[in-house]
N, C-alpha and C positions, 0 to 999 in steps of 0.2 A: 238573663231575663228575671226579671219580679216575679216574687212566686203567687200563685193565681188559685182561688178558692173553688173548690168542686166535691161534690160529691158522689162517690162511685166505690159498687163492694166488690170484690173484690176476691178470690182463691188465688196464693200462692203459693210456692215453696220457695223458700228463702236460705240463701246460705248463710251461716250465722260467723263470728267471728272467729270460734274455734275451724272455722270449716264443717260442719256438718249442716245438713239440711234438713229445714224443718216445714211442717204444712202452715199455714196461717189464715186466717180470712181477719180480712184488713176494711173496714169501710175508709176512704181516702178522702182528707177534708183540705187538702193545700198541695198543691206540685208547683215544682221548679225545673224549667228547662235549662239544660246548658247553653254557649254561646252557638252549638251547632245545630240545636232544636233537640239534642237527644234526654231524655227523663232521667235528672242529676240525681232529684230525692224527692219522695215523699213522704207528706206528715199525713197518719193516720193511725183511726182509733183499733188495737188489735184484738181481737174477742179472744185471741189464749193466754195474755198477759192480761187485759182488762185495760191495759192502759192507752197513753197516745204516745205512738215509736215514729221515730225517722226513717222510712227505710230507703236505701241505698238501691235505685234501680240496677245498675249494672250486679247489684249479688241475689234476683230475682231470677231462679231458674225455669218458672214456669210459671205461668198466667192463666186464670179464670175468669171471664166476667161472669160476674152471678146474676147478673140482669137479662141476660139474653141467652148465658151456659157456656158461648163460645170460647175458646182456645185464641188468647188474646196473644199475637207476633209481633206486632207493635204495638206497644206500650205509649210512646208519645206521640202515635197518630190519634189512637183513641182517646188520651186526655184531652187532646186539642179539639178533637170533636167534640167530645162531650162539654165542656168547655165553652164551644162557640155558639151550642145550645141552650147554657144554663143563663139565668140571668145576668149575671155578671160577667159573661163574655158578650152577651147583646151590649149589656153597656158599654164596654169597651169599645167593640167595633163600631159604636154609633157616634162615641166620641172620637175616633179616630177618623169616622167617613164626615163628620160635620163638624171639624176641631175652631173654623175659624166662625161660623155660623153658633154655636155651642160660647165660646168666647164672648160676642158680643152681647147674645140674649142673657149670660146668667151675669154679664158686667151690670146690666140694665137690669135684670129681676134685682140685683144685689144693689145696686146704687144709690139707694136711701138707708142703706144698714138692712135692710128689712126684707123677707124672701116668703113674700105671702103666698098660699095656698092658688088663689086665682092666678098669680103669675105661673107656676108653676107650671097651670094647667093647660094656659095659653103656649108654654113652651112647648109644653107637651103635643098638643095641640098639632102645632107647628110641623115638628121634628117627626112625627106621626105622619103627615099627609108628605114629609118629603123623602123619609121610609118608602111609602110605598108610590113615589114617582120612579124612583129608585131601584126598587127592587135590591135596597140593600141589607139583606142579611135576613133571619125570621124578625116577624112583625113584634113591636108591642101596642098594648091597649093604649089608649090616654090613660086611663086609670092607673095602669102599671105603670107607665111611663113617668106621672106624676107625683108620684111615692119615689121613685128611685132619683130622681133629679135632686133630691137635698143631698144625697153621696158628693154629687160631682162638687172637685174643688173649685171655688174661684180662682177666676183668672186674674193673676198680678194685671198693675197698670201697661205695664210692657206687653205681656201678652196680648189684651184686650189693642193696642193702637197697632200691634205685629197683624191682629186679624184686620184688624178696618181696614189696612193699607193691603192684604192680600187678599181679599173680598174689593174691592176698589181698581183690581190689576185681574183678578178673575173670574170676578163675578157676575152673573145673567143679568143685564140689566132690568126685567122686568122681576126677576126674585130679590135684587136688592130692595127695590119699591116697595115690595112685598113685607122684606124683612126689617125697613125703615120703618112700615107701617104699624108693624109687630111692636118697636122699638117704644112707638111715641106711645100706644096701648098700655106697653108696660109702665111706663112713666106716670102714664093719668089712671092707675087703679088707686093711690093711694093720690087725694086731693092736694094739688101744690105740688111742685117739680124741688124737692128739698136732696141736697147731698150733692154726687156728681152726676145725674139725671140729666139734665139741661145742657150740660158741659159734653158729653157723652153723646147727646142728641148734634149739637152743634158741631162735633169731630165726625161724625158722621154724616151729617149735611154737609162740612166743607170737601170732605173723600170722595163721597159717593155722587154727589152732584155737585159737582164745584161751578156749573155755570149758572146754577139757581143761586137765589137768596133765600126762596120759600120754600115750603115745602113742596115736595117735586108732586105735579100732576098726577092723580090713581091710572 
């Protein structure tokens, strides 16, 4: 697994390489799980070294969280929780629950070179009201939402036509309408349909409604 950003402090005692064990408090700014879910290494800043160490979960003899006091027995349950709480596991899971919907809107935020502020927001928007249809995962604001959406990479060309045609095969008919609608918005914030906008618009009218010529009905 990709190692995944988090903050969390931390009391251990640690076996060191000689074999002895030592006390540490660790604030933890980066983990990595194995391929089994178990806590391979982490990077974090150590207050008795001053510096930023690797440490080696498996030579971690004992656990503290210092946020709560408790006597921490799994190590890679709690980072994954904390984790799926912190901002950057919201963003993941949101890209992960909306990866072909997510595809199409930031192909179209992006489609004129240009990834304005009010697209953004509209994505946000979006992605925000279908959160909480959902009930998937804790909420974010527009606000927050629209700050973090410059992170997400663009999707290659491949990706963006992989979503239309599985959006197309699984999509609610009345939320494609919806997300169609989203689409053409994004297009007409900036005046004149310049880039692959129109081209984009049209791969999506032929997918998604292939018995219309126009724009499908609200």
């Amino acid at each position: 697994m990709p190692p995944r950003p988090i903050h969390l402090d931390l009391a251990i005692v640690y076996r060191e390489g000689d074999g002895s064990c030592r006390e540490r408090r660790i604030t933890v700014k980066q983990f990595q799980l194995d391929g089994e879910g178990g806590a391979a290494l982490l990077s974090a800043h150590c207050s008795l070294s001053g510096a930023y160490l690797a440490f080696e979960a498996e030579r971690i003899e004992s656990c503290i969280d210092l946020v709560s006091g408790a006597t921490v027995h799994d190590l890679p349950a709690l980072l994954l929780e904390r984790y799926a709480h912190s901002r950057a596991g919201r963003l993941e899971a949101l890209e992960r629950e909306f990866a072909a919907e997510l595809a199409v809107l930031l192909h179209l935020g992006r489609a004129d070179g240009l990834f304005q502020q009010r697209e953004k927001e509209m994505i946000a928007t979006y992605l925000c009201r279908r959160l909480s249809e959902l009930e998937a995962g804790p909420a974010f604001s527009v606000v927050e939402l629209t700050s973090q959406l410059r992170w997400l990479q663009a999707p290659t060309p491949e990706q963006f036509a992989a979503a239309v045609e599985l959006l197309a095969l699984n999509g609610d008919p009345d939320e494609l309408r919806c997300l169609y609608g989203l689409c053409e918005a994004l297009a007409e914030v900036k005046p004149g349909r310049d880039g692959e906008e129109q081209p984009a618009l049209d791969r999506l009218q032929a997918c998604w409604f292939p018995v219309r010529s126009s724009q499908p009905a609200s």
